[in-house]
Every structure is written in C-alpha cells, then in structure tokens.
N, C-alpha and C positions, 0 to 999 in steps of 0.2 A: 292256487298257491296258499300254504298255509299261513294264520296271521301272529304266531309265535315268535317273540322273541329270546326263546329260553335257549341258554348258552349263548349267544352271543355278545360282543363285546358293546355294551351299553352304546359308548361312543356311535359306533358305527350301524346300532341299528336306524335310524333316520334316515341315513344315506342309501341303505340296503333297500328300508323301505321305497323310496323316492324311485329309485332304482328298479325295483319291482310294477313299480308301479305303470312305469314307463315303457317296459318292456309288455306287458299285459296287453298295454293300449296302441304296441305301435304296429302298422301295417308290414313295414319294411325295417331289416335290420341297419341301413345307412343312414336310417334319422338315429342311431345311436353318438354320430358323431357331430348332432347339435349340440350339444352338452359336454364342449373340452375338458372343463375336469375330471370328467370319468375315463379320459383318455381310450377310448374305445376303438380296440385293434383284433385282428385276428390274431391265434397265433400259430407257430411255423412245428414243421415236422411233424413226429407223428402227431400232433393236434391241431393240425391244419385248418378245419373246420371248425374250431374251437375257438368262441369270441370271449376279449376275456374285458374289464370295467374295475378301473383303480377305485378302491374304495378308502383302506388308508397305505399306511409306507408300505407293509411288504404283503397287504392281504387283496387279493381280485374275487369279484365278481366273477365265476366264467360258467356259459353256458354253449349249448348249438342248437342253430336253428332248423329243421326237417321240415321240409312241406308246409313252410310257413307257421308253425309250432316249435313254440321254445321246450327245449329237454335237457336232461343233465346239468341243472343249476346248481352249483357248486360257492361255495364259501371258502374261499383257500389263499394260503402262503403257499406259492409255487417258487419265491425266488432263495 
C-alpha cells in the first residue's frame, strides 16, 4: 500500500491510515468489527463481497477480500 496522502481530505487521512494499517495486519476479515466506529459491514447486491469502513459522514472505506488478500481498495462517497 502506498504511503501518499496526496488528494485526500487532510481530516481523514489518520483514520485511513489507522485503517490501512489494520487491515495489512489482520489475519481475518471479522476482527474488522473490533473497532465500532468504523462500522464495518458487508454490503448487499451486486457488491455483496464488498466490505465497506465509515471513515467520515458520507465517505467509506471499501474493499474485498480474495484468498485472504485485500483488493479493490476504494475511497468513496457511495451514498
């Protein structure tokens, strides 16, 4: 993972980082929901596989997990 934070929202790079960080180190994707404020949920239809981590009001975290490899790490307002 890259360690740039160019374009994004100053506020929110901490949280990303933290976030990143977490995700690097962890074996299993269900230790995502020791850490409630990141609200860490799948989500539905066609992105079913798709886990997504509040980071602030309207912007997620979302990524999927393959074979125990994190892919398609996304910085996004989806709602």
């Amino acid at each position: 993972m890259a360690d740039s934070s160019k374009g994004l929202p100053p506020e929110a790079v901490p949280k990303l980082r933290a976030m990143l960080t977490f995700m690097q180190d962890m074996t299993d994707a269900s230790k995502l929901h020791t850490v409630p404020a990141w609200k860490a949920h799948k989500l539905t239809g066609s992105r079913k596989d798709t886990w997504s981590l509040h980071v602030t009001r309207n912007w997620r975290l979302t990524f999927r997990v393959e074979m125990e490899e994190i892919v398609e790490v996304n910085y996004e307002d989806y709602h």
